[in-house]
Biopython code that builds the backbone (N, CA, C, O; Angstrom):
import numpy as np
from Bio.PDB.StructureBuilder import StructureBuilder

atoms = [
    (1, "UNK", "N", (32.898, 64.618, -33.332)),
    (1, "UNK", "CA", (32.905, 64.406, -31.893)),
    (1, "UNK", "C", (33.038, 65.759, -31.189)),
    (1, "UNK", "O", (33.620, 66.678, -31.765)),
    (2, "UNK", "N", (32.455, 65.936, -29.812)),
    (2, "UNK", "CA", (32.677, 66.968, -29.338)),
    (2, "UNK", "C", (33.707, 67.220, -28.586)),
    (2, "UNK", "O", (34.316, 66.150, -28.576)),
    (3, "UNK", "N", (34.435, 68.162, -27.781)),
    (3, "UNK", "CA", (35.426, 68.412, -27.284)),
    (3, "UNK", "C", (35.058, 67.479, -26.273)),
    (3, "UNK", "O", (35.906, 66.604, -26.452)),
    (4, "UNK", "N", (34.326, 67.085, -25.300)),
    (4, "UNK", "CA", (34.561, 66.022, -24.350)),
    (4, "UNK", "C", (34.696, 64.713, -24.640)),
    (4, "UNK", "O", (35.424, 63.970, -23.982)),
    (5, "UNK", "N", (33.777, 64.213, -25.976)),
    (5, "UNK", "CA", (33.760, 63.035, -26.538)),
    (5, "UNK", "C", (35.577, 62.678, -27.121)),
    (5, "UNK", "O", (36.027, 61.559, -27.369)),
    (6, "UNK", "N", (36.251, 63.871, -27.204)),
    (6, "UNK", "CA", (37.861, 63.757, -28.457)),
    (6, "UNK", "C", (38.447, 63.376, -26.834)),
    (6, "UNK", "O", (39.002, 62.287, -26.686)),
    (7, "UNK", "N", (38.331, 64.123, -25.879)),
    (7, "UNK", "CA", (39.399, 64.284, -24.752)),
    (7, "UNK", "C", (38.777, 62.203, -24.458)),
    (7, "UNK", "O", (39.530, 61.349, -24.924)),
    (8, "UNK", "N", (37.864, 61.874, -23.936)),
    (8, "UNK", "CA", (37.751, 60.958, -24.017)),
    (8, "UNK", "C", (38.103, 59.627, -24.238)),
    (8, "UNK", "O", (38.267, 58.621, -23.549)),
    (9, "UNK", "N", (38.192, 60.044, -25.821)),
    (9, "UNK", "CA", (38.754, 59.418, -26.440)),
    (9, "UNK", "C", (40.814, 58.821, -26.731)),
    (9, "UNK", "O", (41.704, 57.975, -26.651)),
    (10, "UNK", "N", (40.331, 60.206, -27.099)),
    (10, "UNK", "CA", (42.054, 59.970, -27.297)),
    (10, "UNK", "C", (42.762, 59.678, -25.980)),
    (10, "UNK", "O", (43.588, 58.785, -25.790)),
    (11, "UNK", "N", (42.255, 60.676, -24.996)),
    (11, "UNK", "CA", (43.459, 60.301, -23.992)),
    (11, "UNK", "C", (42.735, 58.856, -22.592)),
    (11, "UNK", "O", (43.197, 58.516, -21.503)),
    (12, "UNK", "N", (41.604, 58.434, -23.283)),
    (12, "UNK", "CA", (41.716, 56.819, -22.637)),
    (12, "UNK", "C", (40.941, 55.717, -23.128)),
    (12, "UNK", "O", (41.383, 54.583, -22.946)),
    (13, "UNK", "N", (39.355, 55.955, -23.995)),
    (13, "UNK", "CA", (38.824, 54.665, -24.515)),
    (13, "UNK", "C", (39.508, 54.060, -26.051)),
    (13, "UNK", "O", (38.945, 53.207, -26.737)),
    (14, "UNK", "N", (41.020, 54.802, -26.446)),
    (14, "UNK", "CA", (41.691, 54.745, -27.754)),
    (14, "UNK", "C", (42.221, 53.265, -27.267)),
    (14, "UNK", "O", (41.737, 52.187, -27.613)),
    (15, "UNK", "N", (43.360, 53.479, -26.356)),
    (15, "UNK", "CA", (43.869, 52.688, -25.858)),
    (15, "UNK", "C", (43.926, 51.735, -24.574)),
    (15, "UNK", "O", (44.815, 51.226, -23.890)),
    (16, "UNK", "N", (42.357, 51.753, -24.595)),
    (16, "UNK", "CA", (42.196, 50.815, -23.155)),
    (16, "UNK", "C", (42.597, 49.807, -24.035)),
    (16, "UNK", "O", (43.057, 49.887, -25.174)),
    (17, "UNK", "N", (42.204, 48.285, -22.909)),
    (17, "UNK", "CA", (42.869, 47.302, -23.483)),
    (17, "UNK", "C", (41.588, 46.291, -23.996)),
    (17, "UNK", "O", (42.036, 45.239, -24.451)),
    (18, "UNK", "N", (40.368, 46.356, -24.021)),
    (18, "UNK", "CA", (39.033, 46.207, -24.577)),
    (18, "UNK", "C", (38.995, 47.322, -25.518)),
    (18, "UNK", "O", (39.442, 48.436, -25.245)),
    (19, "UNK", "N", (38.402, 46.976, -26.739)),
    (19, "UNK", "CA", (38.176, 47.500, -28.249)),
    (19, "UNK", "C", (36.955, 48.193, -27.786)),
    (19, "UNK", "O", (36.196, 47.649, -26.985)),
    (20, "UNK", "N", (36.676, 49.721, -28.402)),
    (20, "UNK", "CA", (35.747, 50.524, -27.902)),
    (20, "UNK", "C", (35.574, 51.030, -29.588)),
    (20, "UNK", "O", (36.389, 51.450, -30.409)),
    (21, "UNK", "N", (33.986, 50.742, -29.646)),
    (21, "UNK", "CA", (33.834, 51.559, -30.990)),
    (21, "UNK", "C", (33.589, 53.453, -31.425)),
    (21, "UNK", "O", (33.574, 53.886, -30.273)),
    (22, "UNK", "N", (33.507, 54.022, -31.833)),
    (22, "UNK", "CA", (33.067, 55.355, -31.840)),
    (22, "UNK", "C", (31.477, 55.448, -32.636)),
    (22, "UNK", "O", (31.163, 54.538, -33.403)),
    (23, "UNK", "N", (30.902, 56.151, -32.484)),
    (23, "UNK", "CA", (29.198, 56.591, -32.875)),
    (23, "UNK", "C", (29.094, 55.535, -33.423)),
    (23, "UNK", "O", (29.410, 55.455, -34.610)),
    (24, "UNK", "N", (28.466, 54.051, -32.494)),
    (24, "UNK", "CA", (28.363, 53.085, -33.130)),
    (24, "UNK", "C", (26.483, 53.019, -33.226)),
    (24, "UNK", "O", (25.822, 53.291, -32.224)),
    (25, "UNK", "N", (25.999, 52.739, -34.179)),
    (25, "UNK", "CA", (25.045, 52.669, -34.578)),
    (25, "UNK", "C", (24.276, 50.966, -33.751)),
    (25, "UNK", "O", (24.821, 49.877, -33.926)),
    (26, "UNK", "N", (23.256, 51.109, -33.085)),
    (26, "UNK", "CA", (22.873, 50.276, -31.758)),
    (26, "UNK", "C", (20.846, 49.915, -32.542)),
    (26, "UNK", "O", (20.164, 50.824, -33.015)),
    (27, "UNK", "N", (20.663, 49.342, -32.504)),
    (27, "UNK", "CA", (18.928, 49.680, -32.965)),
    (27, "UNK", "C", (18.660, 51.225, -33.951)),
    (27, "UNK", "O", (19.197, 51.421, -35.041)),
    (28, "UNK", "N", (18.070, 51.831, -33.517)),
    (28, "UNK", "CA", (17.944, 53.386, -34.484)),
    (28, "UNK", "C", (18.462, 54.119, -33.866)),
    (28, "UNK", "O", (17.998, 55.218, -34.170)),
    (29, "UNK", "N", (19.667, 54.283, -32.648)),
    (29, "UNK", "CA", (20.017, 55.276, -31.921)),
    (29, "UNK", "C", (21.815, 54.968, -32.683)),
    (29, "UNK", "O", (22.239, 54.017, -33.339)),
    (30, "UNK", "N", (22.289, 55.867, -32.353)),
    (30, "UNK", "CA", (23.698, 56.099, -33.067)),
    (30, "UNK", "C", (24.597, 56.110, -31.045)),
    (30, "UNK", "O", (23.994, 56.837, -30.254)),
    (31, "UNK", "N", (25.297, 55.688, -30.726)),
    (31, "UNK", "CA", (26.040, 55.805, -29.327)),
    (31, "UNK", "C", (27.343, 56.513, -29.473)),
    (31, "UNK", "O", (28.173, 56.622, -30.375)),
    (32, "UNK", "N", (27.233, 56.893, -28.421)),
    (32, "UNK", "CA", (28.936, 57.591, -28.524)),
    (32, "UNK", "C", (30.191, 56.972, -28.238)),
    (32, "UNK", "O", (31.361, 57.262, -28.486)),
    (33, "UNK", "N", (29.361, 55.625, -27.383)),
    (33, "UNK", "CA", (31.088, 54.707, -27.225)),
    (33, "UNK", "C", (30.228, 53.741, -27.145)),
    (33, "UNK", "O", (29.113, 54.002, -26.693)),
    (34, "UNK", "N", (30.668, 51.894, -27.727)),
    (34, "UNK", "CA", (30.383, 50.860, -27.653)),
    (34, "UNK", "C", (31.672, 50.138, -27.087)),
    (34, "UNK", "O", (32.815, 50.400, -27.461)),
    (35, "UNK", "N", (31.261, 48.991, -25.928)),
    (35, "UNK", "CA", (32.212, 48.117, -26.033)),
    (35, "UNK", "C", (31.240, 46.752, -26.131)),
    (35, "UNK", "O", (30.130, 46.477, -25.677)),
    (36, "UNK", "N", (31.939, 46.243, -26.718)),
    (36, "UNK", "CA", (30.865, 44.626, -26.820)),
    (36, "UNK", "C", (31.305, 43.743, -25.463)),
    (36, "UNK", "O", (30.458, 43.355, -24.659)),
    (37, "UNK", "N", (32.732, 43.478, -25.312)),
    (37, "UNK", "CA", (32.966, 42.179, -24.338)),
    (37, "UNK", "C", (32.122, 42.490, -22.941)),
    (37, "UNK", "O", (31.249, 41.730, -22.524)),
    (38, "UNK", "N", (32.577, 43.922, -22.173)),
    (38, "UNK", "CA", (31.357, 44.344, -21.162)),
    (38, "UNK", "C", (29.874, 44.228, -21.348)),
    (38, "UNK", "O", (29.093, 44.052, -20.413)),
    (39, "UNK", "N", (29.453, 44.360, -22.891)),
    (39, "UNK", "CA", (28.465, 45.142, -23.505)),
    (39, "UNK", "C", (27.950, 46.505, -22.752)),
    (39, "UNK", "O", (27.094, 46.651, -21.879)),
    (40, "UNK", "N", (28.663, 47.296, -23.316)),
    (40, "UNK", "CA", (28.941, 48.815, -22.265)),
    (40, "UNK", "C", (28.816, 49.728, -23.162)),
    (40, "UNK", "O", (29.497, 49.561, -24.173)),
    (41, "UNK", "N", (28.058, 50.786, -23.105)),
    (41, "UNK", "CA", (27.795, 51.983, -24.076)),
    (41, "UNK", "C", (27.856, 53.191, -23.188)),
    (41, "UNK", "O", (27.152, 53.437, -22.209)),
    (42, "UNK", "N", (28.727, 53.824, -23.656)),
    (42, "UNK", "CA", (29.321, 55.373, -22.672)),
    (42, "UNK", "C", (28.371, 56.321, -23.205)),
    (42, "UNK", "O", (27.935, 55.757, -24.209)),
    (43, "UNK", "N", (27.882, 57.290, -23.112)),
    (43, "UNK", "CA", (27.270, 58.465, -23.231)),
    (43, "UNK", "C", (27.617, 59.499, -22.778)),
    (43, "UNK", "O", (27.088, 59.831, -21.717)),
    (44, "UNK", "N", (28.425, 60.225, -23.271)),
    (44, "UNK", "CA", (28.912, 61.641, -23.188)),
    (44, "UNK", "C", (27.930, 62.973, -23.437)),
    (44, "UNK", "O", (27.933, 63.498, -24.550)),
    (45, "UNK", "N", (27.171, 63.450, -22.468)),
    (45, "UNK", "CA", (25.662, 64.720, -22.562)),
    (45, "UNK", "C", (26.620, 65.929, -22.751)),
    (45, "UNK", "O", (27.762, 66.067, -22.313)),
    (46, "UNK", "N", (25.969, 66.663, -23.415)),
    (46, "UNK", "CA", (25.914, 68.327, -23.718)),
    (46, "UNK", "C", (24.967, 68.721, -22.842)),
    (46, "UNK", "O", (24.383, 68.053, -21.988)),
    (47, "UNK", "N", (24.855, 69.952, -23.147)),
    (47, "UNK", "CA", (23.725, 70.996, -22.467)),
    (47, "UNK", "C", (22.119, 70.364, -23.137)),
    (47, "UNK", "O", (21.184, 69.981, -22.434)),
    (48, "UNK", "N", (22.144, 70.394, -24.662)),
    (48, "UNK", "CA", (21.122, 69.805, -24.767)),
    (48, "UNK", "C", (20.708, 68.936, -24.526)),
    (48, "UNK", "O", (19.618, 68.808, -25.084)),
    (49, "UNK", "N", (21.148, 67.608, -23.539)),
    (49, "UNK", "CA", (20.523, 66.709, -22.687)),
    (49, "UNK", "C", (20.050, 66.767, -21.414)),
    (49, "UNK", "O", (19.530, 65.833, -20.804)),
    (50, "UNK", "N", (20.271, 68.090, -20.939)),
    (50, "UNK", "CA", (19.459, 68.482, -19.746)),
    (50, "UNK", "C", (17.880, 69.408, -19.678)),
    (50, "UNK", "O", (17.337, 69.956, -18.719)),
    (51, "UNK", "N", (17.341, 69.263, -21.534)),
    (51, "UNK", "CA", (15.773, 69.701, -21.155)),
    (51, "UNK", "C", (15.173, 68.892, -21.007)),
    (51, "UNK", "O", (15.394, 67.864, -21.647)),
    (52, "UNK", "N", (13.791, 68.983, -19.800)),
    (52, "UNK", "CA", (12.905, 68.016, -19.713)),
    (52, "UNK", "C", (12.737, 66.589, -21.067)),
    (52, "UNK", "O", (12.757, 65.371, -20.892)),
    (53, "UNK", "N", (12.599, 67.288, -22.193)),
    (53, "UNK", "CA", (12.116, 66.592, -23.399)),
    (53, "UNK", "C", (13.318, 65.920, -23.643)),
    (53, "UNK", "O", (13.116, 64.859, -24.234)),
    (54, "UNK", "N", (14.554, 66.162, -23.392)),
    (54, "UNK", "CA", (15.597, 65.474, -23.789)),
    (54, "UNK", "C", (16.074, 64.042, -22.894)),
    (54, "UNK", "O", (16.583, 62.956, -23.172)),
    (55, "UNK", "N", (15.460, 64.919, -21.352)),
    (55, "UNK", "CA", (15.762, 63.880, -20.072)),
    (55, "UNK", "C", (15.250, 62.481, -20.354)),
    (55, "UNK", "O", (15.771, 61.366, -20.368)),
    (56, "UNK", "N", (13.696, 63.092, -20.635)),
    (56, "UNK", "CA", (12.380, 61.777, -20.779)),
    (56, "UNK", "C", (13.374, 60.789, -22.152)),
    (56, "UNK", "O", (13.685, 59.626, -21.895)),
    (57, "UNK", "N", (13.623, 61.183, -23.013)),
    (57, "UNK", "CA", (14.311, 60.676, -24.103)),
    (57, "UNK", "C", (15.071, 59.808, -24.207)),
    (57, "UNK", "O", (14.700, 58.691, -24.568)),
    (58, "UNK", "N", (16.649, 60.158, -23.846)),
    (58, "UNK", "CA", (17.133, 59.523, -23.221)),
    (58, "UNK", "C", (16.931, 58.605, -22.476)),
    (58, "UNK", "O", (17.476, 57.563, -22.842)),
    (59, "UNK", "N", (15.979, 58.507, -20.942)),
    (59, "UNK", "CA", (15.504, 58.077, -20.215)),
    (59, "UNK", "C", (15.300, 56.559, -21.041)),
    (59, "UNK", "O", (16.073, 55.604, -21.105)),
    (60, "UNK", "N", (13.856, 56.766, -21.671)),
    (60, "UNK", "CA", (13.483, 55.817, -22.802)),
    (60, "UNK", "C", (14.747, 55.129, -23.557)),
    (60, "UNK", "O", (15.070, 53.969, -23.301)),
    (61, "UNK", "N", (15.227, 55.685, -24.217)),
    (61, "UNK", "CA", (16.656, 55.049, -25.512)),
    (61, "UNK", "C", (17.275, 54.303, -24.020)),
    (61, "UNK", "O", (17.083, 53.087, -24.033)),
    (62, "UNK", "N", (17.923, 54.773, -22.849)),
    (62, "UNK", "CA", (18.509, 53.747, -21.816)),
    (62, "UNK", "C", (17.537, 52.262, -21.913)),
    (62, "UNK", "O", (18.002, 51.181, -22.274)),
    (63, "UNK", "N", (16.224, 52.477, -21.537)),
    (63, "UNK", "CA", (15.415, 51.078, -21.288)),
    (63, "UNK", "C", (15.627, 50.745, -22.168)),
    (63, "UNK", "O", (16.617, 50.018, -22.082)),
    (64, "UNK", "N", (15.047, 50.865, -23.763)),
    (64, "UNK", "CA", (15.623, 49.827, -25.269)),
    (64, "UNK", "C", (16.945, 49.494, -25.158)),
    (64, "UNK", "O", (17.349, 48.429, -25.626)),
    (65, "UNK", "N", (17.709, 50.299, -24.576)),
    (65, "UNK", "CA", (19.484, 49.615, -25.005)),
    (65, "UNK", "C", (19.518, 48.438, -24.012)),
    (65, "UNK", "O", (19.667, 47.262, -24.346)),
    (66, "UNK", "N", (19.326, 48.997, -22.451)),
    (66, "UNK", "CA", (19.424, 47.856, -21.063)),
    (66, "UNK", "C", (18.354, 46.258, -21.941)),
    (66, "UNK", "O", (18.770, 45.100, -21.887)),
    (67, "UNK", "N", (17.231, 46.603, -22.536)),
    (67, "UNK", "CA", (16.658, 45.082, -23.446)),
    (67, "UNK", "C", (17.726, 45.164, -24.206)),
    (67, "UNK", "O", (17.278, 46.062, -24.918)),
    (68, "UNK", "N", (18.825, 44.957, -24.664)),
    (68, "UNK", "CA", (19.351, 44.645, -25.308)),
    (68, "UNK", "C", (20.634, 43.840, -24.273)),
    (68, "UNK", "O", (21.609, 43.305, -24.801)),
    (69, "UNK", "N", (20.454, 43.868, -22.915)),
    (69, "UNK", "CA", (21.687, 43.141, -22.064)),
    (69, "UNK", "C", (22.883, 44.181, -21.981)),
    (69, "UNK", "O", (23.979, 43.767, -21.602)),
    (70, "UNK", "N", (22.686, 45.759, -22.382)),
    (70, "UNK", "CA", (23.177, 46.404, -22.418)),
    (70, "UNK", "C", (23.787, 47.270, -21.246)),
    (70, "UNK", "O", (22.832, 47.604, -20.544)),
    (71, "UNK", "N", (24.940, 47.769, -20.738)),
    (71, "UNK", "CA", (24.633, 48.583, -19.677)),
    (71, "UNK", "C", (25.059, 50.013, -20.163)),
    (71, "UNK", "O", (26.067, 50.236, -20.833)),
    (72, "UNK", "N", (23.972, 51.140, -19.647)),
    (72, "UNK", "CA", (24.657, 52.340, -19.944)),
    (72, "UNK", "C", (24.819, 52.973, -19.162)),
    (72, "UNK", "O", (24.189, 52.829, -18.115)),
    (73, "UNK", "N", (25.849, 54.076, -19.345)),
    (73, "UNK", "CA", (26.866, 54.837, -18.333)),
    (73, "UNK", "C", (26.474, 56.490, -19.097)),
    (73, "UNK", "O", (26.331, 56.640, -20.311)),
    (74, "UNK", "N", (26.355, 57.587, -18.086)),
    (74, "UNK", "CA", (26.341, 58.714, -18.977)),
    (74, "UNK", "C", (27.477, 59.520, -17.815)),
    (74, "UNK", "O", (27.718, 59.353, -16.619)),
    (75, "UNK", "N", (27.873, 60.235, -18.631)),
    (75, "UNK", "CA", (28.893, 61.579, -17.963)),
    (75, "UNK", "C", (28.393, 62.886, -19.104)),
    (75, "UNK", "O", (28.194, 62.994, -20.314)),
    (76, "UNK", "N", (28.330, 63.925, -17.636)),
    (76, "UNK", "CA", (27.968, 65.308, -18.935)),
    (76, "UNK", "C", (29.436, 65.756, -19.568)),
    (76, "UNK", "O", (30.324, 65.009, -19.157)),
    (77, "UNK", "N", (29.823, 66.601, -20.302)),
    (77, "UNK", "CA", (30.703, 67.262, -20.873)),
    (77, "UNK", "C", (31.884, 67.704, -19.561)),
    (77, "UNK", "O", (33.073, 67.434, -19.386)),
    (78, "UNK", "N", (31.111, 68.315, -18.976)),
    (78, "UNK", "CA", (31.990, 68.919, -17.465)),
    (78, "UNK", "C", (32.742, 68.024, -16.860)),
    (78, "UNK", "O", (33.950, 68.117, -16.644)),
    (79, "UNK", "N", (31.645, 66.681, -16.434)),
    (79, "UNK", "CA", (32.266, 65.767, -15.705)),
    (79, "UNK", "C", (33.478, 65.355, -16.731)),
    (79, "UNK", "O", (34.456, 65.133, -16.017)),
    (80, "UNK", "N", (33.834, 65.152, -18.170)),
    (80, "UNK", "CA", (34.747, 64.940, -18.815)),
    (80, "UNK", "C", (35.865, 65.716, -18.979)),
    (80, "UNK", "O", (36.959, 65.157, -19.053)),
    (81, "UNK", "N", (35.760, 67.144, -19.061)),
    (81, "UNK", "CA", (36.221, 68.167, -18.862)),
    (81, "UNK", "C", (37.561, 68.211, -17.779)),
    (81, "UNK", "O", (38.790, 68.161, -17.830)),
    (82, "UNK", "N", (36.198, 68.368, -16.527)),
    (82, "UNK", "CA", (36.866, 69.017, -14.929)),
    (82, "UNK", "C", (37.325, 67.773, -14.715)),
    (82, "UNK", "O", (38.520, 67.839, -14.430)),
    (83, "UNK", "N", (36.801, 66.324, -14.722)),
    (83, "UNK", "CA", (37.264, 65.546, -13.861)),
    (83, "UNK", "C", (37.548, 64.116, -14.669)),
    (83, "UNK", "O", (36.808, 63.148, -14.850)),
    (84, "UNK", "N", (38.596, 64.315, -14.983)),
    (84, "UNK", "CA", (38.760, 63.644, -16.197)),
    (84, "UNK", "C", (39.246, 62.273, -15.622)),
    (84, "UNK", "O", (38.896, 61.307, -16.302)),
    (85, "UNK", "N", (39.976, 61.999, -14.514)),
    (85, "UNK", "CA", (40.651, 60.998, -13.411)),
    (85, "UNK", "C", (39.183, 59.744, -13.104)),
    (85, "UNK", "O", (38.989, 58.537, -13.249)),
    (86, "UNK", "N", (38.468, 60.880, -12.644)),
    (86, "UNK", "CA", (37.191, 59.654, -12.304)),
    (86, "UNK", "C", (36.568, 59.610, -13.108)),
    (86, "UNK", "O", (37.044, 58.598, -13.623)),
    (87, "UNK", "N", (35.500, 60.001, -13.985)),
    (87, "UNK", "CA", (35.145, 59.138, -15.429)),
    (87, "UNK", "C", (36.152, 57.857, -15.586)),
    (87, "UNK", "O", (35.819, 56.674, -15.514)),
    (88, "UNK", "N", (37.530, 58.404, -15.829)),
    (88, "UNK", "CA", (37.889, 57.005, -16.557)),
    (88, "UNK", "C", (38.111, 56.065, -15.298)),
    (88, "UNK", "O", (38.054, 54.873, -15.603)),
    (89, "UNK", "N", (38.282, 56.246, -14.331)),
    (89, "UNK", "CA", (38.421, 55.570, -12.923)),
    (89, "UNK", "C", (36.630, 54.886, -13.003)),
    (89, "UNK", "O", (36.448, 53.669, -13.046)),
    (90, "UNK", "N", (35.751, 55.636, -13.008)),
    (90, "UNK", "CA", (34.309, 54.923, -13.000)),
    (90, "UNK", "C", (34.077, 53.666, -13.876)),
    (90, "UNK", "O", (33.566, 52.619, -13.479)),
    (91, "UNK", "N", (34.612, 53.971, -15.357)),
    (91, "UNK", "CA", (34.873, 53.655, -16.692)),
    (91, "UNK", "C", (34.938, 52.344, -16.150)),
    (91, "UNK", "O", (34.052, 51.604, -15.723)),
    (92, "UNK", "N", (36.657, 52.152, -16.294)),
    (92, "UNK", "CA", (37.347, 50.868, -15.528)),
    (92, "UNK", "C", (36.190, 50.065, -14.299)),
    (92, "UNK", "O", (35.839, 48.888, -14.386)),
    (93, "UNK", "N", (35.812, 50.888, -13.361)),
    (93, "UNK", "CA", (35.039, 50.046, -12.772)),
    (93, "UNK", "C", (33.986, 49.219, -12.927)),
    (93, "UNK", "O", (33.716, 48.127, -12.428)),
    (94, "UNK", "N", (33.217, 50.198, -14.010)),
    (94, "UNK", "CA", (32.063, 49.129, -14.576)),
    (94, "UNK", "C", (32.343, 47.846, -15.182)),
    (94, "UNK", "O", (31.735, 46.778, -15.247)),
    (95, "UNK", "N", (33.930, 48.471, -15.788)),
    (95, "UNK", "CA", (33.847, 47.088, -16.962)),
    (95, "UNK", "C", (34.311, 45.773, -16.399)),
    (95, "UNK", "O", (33.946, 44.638, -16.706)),
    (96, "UNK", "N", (35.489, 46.299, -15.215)),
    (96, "UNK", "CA", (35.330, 45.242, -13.977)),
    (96, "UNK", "C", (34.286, 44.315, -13.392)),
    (96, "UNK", "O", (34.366, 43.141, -13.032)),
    (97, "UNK", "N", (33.485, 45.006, -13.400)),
    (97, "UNK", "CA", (31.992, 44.412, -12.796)),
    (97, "UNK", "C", (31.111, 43.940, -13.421)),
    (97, "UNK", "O", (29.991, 43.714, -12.964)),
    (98, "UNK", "N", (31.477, 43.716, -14.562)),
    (98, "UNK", "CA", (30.526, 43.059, -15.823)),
    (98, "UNK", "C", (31.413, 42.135, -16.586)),
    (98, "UNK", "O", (31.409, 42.122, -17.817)),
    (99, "UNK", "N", (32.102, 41.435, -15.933)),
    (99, "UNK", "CA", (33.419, 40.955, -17.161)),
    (99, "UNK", "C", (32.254, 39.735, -17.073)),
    (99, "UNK", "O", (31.729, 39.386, -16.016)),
    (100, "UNK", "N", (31.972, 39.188, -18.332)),
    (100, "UNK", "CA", (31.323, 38.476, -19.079)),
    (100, "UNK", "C", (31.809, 37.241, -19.612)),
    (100, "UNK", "O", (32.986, 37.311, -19.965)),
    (101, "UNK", "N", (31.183, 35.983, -19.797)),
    (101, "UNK", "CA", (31.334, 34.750, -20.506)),
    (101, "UNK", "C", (31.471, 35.410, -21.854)),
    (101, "UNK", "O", (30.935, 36.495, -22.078)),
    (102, "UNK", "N", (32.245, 34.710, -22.829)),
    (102, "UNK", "CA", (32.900, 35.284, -24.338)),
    (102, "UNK", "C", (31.400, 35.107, -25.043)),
    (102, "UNK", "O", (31.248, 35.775, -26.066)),
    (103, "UNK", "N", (30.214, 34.243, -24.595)),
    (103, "UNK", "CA", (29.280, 34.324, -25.362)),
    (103, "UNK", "C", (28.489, 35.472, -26.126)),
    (103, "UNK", "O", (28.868, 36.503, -25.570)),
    (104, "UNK", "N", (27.682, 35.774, -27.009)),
    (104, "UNK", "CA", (27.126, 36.706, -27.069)),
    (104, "UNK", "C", (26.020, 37.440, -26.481)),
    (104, "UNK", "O", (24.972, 36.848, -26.224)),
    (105, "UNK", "N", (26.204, 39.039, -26.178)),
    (105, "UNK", "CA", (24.544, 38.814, -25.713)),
    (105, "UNK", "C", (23.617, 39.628, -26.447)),
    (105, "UNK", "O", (23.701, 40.520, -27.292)),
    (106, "UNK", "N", (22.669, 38.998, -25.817)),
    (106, "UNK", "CA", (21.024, 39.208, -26.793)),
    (106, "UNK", "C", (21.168, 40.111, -28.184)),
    (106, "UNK", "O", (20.788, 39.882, -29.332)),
    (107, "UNK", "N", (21.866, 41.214, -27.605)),
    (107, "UNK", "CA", (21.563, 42.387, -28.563)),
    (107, "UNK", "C", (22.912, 41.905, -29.627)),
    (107, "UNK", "O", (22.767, 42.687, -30.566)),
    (108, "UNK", "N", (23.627, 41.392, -29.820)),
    (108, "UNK", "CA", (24.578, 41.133, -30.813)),
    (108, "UNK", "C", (24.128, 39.779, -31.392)),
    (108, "UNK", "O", (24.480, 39.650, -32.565)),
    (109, "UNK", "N", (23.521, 38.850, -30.945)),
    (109, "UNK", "CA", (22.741, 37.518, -31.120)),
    (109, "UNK", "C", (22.009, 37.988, -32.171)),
    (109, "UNK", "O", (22.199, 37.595, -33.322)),
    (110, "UNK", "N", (20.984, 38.996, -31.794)),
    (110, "UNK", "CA", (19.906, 39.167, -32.837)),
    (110, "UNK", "C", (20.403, 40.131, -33.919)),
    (110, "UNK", "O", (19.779, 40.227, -34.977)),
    (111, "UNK", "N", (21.699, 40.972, -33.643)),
    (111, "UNK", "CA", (21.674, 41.771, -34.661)),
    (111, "UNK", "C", (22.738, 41.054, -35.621)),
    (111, "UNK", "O", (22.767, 41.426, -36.794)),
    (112, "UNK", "N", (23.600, 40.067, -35.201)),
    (112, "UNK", "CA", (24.399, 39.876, -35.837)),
    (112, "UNK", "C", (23.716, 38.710, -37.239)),
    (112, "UNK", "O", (24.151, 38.459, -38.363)),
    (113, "UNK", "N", (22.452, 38.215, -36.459)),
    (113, "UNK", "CA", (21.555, 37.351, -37.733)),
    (113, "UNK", "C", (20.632, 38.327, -38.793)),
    (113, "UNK", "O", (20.030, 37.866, -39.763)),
    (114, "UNK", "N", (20.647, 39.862, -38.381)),
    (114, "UNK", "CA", (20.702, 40.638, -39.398)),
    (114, "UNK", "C", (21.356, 41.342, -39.903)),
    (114, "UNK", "O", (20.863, 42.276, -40.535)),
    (115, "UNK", "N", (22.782, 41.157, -39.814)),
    (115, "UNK", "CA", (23.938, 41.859, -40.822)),
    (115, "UNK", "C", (24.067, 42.987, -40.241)),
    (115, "UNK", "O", (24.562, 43.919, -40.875)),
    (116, "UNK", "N", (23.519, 43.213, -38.475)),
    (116, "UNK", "CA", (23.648, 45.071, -38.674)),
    (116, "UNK", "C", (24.692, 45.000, -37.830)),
    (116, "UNK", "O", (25.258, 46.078, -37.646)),
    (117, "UNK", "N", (25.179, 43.947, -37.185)),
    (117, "UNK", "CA", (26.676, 44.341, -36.513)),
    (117, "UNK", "C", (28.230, 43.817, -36.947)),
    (117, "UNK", "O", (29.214, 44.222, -36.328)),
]
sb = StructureBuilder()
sb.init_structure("model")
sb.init_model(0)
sb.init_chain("A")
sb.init_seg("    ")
for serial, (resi, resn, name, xyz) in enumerate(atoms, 1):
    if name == "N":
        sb.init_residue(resn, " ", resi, " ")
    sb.init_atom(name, np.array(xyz, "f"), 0.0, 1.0, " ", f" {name:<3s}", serial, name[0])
structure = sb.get_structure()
């Protein structure tokens, strides 16, 4: 993990009170934070996610995850860094705003009838 992904971690998606996975493996992309009950995937960027080729990329991997009923959230390194209060203040808000029926969705439906979750 990188220094923004550890600060992250340890000091708030360890012990929220929803189970958050680490580099959870999603279709062929690997994520940096999963939560299932929101279905919420955090993305923590480096520098190398700000070249064109990386933008478009990304860009793409967001639309396959969102087909999956997915929502994703990105913060660069800095924003984790410098402003560590609102990330997790944003954090909390999304998951507020998505609190979900216990059912499954799509993307755990289909993966869970192939053993990959």
């Amino acid at each position: 993990m990188t220094d923004a992904e550890k600060k992250l971690w340890y000091g708030f998606l360890r012990n929220y009170t929803l189970t958050f996975h680490r580099q959870k493996p999603i279709h062929h992309f690997i994520v940096d934070f999963y939560c299932s009950s929101p279905a919420l995937v955090i993305e923590i960027d480096g520098g190398s996610h700000f070249t064109s080729d990386r933008v478009e990329y990304d860009a793409e991997r967001t639309i396959i995850l969102e087909g999956y009923g997915l929502k994703v959230i990105r913060f660069n390194n800095s924003e984790v860094m410098n402003n560590f209060e609102s990330v997790c203040t944003e954090i909390d808000r999304v998951i507020k705003t998505r609190k979900r029926k216990p059912s499954k969705s799509p993307f755990e439906t289909s993966l869970l009838g192939k053993g990959r979750l």
